[in-house]
N, C-alpha and C positions, 0 to 999 in steps of 0.2 A: 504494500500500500504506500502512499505518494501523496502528496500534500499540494505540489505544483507551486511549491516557493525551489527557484532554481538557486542550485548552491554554486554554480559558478557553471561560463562555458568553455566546453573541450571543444579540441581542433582534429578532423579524422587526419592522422598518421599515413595510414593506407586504407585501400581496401580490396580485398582477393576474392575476387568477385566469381561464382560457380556458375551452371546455367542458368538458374532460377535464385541463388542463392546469394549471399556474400560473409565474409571475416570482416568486421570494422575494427580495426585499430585505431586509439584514440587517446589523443595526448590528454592527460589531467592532473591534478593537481592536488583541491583539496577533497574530493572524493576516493582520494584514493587510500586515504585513513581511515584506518581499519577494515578494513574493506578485503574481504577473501572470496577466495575462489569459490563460483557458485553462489554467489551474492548479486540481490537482482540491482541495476542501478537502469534510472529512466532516461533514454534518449532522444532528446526533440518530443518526449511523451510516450515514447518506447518502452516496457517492460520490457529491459534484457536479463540475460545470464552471462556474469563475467566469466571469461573460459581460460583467460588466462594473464596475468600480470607481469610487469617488469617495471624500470626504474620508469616512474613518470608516465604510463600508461597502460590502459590494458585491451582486452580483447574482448568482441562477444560475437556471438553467431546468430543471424540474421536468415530465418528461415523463407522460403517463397510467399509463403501465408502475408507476412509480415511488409515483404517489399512489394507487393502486389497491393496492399490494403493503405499503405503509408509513404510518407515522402523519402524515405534513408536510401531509394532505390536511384532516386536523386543527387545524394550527395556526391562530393569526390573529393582526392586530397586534398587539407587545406579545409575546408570547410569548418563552419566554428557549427558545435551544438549544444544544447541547453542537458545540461547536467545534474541529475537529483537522485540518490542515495535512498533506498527504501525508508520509510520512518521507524525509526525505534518504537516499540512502546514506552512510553511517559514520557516521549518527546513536544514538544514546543507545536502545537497544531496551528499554523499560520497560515494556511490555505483554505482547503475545502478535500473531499474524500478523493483520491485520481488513482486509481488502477491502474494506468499504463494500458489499456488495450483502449487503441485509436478505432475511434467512429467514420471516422472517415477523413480523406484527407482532399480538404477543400482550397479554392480561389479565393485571394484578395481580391475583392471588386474593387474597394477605394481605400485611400488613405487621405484622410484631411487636416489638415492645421486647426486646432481649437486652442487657441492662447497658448498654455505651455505642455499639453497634452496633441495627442494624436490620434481620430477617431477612425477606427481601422472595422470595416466592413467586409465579411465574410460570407461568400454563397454556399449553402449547404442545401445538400440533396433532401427529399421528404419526408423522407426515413427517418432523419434523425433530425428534425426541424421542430417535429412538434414537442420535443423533448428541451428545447432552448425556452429558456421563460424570459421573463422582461427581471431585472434585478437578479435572476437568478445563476448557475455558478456554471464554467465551458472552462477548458481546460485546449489551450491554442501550443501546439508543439512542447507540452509538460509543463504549460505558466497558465497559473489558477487566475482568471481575470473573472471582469463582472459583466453581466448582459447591461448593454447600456440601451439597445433597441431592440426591437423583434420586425421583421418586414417579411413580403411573403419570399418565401426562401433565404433569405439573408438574417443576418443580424450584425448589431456593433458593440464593438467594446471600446473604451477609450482606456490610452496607453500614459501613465506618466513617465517624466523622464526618466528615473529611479530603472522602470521595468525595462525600458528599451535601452538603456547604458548596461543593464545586468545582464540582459539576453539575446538572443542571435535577434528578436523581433528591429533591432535598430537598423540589421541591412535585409530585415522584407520589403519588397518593393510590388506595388499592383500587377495582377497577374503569377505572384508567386503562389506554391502551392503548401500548405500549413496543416499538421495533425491536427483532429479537432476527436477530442474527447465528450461527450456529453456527462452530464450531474450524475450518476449512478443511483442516486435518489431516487428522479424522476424516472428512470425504466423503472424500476420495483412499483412504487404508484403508479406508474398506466398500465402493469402487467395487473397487480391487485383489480384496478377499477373496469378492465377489458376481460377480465374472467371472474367463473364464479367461486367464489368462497364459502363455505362453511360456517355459521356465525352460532353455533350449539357449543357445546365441551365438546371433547375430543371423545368419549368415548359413546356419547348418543350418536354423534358425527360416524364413528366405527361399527357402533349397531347396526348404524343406518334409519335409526328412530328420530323423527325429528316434529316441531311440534309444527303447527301451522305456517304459524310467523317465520318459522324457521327453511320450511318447505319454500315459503315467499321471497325470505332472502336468498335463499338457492338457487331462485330462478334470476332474482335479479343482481345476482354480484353484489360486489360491495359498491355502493353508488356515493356520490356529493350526497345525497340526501342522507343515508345512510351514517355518512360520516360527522354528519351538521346532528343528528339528533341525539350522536352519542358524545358531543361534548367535543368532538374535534376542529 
């Protein structure tokens, strides 16, 4: 698990690249404290597995799934990427919840000047659009940002300096291509409110005995309505 506060960005080293596959070598720094082998660290929003370490960098393997689904199939030597360390338990929670498995990897539509911010607009496919809420939490190549707008297909996030001096987002330019994570929240709620539930005990629910009421919320999932009556 990932937080999407980036701890610093690495530079790929190489990459040995298979038919479908590739080796990312990748210079770093201060992730590489404590940090062993078989240790996952995020890249650009990547859950890897480090395969193998040396002075100042290490290694991980980049399966087809992964470069087919995300931008790393992009990168090349030289290239700088956003760097994040799995979170400890009873670590310092400064983001929001981020898995590392990318939703998809979308277009900058725009980038625009707002005083000393940068409001950066992103296209996303339908799939994972209606999972974007207004205020709510997207996770852009492994950096926890905030929805700042909702549009149809799109959304914006605005960037302060801070974030784009800390992360590769300073040389995204329109038309580049950005992992996009969605809230992990928000699937679990639309899976709950798109299917039906069970709202008995567990063991009337196993009988298979249920009362009226119970038969009625069976049919109807768990609903807004639902959720408003019981104090949520």
């Amino acid at each position: 698990m990932f937080t999407g506060i980036i701890e610093e960005t690495g530079v790929i080293k190489n990459i040995a690249r298979g038919r479908h596959s590739a080796v990312l070598d990748i210079y770093a720094d201060k992730v590489m404290k404590g940090t062993r082998l078989g240790d996952s660290i995020a890249v650009n929003g990547v859950c890897l597995t480090v395969t193998s370490m040396g002075s100042g960098h290490f290694t991980v393997d980049v399966m087809p799934e992964t470069m087919d689904r995300t931008s790393l199939g992009k990168l090349s030597s030289g290239s700088s990427v956003n760097l994040e360390r799995a979170m400890m338990a009873g670590g310092r929670f400064g983001g929001h919840m981020v898995s590392g498995h990318v939703d998809a990897c979308c277009k900058v539509v725009s980038l625009e000047k707002d005083d000393n911010a940068v409001l950066m607009k992103v296209a996303v496919p339908e799939e994972i659009s209606r999972f974007i809420a207004l205020k709510g939490s997207v996770a852009i190549d492994g950096i926890s940002l905030t929805v700042m707008s909702v549009g149809k297909g799109t959304f914006t996030v605005s960037l302060i300096p801070h974030t784009r001096k800390s992360t590769t987002l300073e040389s995204v330019r329109q038309g580049n291509y950005v992992n996009i994570e969605v809230d992990m929240l928000a699937r679990y709620v639309d899976r709950l409110l798109s299917s039906g539930c069970c709202t008995d005990t567990d063991a009337a629910c196993s009988s298979g005995a249920t009362s009226d009421s119970g038969q009625d919320r069976k049919k109807q999932g768990l609903s807004l309505e639902f959720l408003k009556e019981n104090g949520f």
